[in-house]
Each structure stands twice: as structure tokens, then as C-alpha cells.
ROMIKOL-953320 format. One record per atom (N, C-alpha, C): residue number from 0; z negated, x negated, y negated; residue in one letter; chain; atom name. Coordinates in pm, whole numbers, plus 50000, padded with zeros to 5 digits. Last residue first. Example, Ala and Ser with C-alpha at 12.3 -4.5 7.8 and 13.67 -1.06 7.14 Angstrom:
BEGIN
VEXKOL  num  zz  xx  yy  residu  chaine  atome
VEXKOL  1  49292  48715  50225  s  A  N;
VEXKOL  1  49286  48633  50106  s  A  CA;
VEXKOL  1  49213  48710  49997  s  A  C;
VEXKOL  0  49220  48681  50569  a  A  N;
VEXKOL  0  49220  48770  50450  a  A  CA;
VEXKOL  0  49220  48680  50330  a  A  C;
! end
This chain:
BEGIN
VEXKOL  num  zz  xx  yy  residu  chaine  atome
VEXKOL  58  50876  52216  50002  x  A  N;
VEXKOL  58  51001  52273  49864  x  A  CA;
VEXKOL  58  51064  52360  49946  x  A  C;
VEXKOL  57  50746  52064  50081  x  A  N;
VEXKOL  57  50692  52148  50076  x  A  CA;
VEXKOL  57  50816  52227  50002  x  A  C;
VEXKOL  56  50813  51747  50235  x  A  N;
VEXKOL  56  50868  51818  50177  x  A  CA;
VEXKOL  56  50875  52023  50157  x  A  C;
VEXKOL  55  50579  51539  50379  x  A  N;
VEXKOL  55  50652  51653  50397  x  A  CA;
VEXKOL  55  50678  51700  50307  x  A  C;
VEXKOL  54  50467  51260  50501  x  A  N;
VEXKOL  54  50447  51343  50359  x  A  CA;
VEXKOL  54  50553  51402  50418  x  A  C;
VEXKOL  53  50306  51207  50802  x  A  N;
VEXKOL  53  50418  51191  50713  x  A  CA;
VEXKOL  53  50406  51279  50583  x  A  C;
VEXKOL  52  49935  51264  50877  x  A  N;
VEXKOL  52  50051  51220  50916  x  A  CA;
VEXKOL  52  50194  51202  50810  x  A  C;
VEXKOL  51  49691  51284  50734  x  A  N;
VEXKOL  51  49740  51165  50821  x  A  CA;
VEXKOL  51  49906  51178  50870  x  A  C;
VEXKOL  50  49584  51456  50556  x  A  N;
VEXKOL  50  49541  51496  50635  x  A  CA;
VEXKOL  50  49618  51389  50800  x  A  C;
VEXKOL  49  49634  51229  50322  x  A  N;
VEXKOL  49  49500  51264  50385  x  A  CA;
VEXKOL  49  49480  51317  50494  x  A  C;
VEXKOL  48  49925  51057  50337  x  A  N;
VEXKOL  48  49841  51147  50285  x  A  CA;
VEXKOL  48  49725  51158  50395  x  A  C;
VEXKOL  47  49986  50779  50329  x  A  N;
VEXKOL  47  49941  50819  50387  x  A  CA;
VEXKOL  47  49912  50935  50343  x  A  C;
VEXKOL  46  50165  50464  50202  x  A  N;
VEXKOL  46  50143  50605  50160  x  A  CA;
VEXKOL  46  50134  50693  50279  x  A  C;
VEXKOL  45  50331  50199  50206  x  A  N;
VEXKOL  45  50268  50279  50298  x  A  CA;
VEXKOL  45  50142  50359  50268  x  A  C;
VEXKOL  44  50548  50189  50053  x  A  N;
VEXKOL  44  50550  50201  50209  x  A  CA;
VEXKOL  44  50474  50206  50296  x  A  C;
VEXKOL  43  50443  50291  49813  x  A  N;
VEXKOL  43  50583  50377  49844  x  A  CA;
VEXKOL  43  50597  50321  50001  x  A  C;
VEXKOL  42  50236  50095  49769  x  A  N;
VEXKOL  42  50221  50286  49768  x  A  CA;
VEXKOL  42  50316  50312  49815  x  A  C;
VEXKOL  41  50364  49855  49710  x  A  N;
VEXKOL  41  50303  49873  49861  x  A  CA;
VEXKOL  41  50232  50039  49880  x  A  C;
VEXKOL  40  50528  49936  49501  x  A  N;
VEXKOL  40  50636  49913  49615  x  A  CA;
VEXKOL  40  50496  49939  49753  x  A  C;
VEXKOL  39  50361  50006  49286  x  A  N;
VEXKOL  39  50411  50127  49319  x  A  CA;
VEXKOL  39  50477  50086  49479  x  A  C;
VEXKOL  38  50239  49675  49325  x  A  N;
VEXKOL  38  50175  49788  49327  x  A  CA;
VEXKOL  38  50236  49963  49450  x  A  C;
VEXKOL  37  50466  49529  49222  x  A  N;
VEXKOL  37  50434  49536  49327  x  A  CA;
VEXKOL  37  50336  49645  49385  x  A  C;
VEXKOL  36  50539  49632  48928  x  A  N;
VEXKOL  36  50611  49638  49041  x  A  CA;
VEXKOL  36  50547  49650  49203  x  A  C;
VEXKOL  35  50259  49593  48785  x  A  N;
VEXKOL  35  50310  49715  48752  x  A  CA;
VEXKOL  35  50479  49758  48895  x  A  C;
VEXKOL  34  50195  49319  48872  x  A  N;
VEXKOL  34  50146  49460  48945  x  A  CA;
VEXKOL  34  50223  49543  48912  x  A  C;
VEXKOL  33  50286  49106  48704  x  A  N;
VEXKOL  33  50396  49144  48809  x  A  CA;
VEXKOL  33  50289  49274  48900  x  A  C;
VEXKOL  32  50120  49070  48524  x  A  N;
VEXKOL  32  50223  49213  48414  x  A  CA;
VEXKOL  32  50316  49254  48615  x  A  C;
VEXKOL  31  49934  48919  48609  x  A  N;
VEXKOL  31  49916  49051  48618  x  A  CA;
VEXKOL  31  50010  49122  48592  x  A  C;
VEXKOL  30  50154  48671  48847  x  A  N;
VEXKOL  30  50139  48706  48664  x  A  CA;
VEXKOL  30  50080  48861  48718  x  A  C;
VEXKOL  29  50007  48508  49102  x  A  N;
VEXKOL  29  50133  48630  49090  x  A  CA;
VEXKOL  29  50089  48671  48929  x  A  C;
VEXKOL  28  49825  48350  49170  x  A  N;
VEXKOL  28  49966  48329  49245  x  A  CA;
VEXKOL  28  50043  48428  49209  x  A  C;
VEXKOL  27  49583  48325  49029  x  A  N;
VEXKOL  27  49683  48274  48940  x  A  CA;
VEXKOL  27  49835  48278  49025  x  A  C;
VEXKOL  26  49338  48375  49112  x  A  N;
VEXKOL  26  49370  48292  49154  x  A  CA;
VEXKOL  26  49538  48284  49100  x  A  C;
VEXKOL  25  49397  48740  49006  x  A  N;
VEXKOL  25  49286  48649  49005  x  A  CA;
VEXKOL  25  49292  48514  48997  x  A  C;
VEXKOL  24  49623  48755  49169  x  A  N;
VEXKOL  24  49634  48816  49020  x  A  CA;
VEXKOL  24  49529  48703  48933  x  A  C;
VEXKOL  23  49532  48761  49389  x  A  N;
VEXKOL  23  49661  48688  49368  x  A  CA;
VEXKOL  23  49672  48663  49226  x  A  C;
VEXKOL  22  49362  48991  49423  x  A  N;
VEXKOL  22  49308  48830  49385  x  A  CA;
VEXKOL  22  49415  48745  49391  x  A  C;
VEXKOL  21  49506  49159  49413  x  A  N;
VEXKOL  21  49378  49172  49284  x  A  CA;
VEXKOL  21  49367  48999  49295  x  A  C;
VEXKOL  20  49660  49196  49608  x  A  N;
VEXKOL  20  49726  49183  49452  x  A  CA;
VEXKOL  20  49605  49137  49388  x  A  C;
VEXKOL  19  49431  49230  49811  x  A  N;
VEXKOL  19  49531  49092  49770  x  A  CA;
VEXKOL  19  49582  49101  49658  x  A  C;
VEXKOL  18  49413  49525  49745  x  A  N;
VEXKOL  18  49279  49430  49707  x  A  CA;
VEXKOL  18  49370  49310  49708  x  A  C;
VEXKOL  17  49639  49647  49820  x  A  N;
VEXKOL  17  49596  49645  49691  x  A  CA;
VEXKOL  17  49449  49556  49662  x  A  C;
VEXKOL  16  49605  49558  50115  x  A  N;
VEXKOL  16  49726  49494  50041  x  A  CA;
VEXKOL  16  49699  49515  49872  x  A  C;
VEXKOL  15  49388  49676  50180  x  A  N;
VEXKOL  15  49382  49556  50184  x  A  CA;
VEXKOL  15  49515  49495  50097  x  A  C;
VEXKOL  14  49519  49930  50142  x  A  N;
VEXKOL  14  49357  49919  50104  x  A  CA;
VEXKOL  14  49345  49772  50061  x  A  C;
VEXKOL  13  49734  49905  50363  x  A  N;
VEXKOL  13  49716  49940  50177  x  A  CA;
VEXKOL  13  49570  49906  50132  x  A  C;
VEXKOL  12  49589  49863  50563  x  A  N;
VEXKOL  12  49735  49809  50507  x  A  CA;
VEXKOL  12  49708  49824  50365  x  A  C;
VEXKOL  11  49482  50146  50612  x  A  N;
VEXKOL  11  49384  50018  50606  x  A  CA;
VEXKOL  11  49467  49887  50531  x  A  C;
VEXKOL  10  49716  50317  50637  x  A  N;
VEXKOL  10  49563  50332  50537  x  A  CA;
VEXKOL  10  49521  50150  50497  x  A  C;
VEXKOL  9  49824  50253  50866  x  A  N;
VEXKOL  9  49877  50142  50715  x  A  CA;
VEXKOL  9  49772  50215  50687  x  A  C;
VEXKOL  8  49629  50279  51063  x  A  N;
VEXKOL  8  49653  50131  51002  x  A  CA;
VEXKOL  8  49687  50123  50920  x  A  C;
VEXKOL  7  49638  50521  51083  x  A  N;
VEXKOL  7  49501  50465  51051  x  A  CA;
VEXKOL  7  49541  50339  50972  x  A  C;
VEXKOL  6  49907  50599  51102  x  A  N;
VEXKOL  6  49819  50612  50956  x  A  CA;
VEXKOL  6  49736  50602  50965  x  A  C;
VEXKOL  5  50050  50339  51304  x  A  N;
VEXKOL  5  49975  50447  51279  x  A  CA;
VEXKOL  5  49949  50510  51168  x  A  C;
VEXKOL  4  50148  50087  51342  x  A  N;
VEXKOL  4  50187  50135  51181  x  A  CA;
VEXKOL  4  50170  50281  51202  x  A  C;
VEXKOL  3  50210  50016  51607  x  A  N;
VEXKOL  3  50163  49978  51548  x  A  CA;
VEXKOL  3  50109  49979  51381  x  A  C;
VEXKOL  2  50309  50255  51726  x  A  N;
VEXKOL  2  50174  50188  51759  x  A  CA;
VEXKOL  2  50112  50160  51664  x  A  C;
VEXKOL  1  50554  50202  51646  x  A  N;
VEXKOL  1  50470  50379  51605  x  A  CA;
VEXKOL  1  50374  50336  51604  x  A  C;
VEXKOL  0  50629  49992  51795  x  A  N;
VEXKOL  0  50611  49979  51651  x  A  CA;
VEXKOL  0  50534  50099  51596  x  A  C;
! end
């Protein structure tokens, strides 16, 4: 599963999962007001920072 859910992939996961909202949104399968949920949920699982690996707790 590590394999499979690299941070190349979800990058790419997300990219593509926020372009589907767009045209779900578009093509009438999901009300726009329902982004303001789905949105933050596909950021919160799969959120990559830049330099790629886990967000870390700098505190």
C-alpha cells in the first residue's frame, strides 16, 4: 500500500480529484455549495508538502 500512495501519486490524486469536483459540479452530480466540504476532505487526505514526504510537526 506505501507503494501505492507514494507522494508522487497522491500529488497526482489530488490534482485529479480537485479537477472531478469541478466537473461533478459542472454536469450537475454534486450541488457547488457541496465543495466547500468535499474539497477541504480530499486536501486533508491527501496533502503533500513540496519537499514530498509527511507534514511534520515543526512545534
Amino acid at each position: 500500500m506505501k507503494r501505492i500512495l507514494n507522494p508522487k501519486v497522491r500529488r497526482w490524486l489530488y490534482g485529479v480529484s480537485i479537477a472531478g469536483l469541478g466537473v461533478a459540479v459542472f454536469y450537475d452530480l454534486l450541488p457547488p455549495e457541496s465543495l466547500a466540504v468535499w474539497v477541504p476532505l480530499v486536501v486533508a487526505l491527501l496533502n503533500v508538502p513540496k519537499e514530498g514526504g509527511p507534514p511534520t510537526d515543526a512545534g
